[in-house]
C-alpha positions, -999 to 999 in steps of 0.1 A, spaced: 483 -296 76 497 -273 46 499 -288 13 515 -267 -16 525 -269 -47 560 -253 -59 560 -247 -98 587 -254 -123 578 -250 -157 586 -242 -194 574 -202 -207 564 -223 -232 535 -242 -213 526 -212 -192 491 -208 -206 484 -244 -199 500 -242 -161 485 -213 -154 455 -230 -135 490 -244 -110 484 -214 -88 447 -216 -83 450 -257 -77 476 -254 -50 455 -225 -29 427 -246 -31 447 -281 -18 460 -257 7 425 -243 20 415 -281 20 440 -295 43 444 -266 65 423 -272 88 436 -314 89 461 -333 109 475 -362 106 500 -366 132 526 -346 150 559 -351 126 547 -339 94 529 -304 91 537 -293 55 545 -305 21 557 -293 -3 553 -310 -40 576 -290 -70 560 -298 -102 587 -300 -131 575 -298 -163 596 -285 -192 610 -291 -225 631 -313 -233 658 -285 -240 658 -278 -201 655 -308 -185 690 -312 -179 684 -284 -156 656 -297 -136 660 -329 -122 636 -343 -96 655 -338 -66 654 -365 -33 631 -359 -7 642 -335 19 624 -335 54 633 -305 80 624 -315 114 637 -284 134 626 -251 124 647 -235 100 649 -198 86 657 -198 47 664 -169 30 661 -182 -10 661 -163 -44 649 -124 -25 624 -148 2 626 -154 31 603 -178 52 598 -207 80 599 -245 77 595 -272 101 583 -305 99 580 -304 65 583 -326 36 597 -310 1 598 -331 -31 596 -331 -65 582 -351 -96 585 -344 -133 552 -346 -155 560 -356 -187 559 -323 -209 544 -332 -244 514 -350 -222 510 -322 -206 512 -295 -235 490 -315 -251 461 -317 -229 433 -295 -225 430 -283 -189 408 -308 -177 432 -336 -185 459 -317 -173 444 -315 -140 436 -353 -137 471 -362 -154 483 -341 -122 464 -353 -98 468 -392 -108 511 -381 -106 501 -364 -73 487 -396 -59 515 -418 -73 538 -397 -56 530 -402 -26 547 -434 -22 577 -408 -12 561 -407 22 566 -441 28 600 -439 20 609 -415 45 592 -438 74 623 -433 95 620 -400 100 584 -393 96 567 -419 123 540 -401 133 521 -394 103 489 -412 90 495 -415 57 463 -438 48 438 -410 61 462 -382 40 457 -403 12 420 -407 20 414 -373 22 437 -362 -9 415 -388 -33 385 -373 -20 397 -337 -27 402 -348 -61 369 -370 -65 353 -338 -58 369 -320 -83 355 -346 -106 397 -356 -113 401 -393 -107 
């Protein structure tokens, strides 16, 4: 399984994201070695979080799931997907801004968690996935990080 975490954010906040890159390698290196069924391999989590100037901009955008393999070429990238899940969710930005980099962590792992109730949603075309064991194992990631 390939978690990851797909960063949109305000220059403003970039010290206070910074930490983004590090926490999505390490969910990645987590799960990797995990599987939860055969119709969901990858997801992929955009985290919004910018000022209020921008947010017109960046909307959360509805869940997208790519059965079939499909080649994207995106933005000077080009790469693989299949059976993946992408979505997004939008942190609040002065709670965020205003946290140290603890809380930021646990504000983004408690939205991480809440989040997930996108999965459920999308229980017509994602059957074969255990989402009580992903769930399991996501909390424990983060009771090991000391987050929730």
């Amino acid at each position: 399984m390939k978690v990851a975490l797909a960063q949109y954010t305000s220059a403003e906040i970039k010290k206070e994201t910074r930490f983004l890159i590090d926490f999505s390698n390490d969910l990645e290196v987590w799960f990797s070695e995990k599987k939860y069924g055969n119709d969901l391999m990858e997801i992929v989590i955009g985290i919004i979080c910018v000022s209020p100037i921008f947010e017109q901009f960046f909307k959360p955008k509805p869940p997208k799931y790519t059965k079939e393999k499909k080649h994207i070429k995106s933005e000077g990238f080009e790469y693989e997907v299949e059976k993946c899940l992408e979505y997004s969710i939008k942190l609040d930005f002065e709670t965020f801004k205003s946290s140290s980099e603890v809380e930021a962590k646990k504000y983004l792992s408690s939205e991480i968690i809440k989040s997930l109730a996108i999965i459920e949603t999308m229980k017509v075309k994602i059957k074969d996935f255990d989402l009580i064991n992903f769930k399991t194992d996501l909390e424990d990631y983060f009771k090991e990080k000391g987050l929730i």
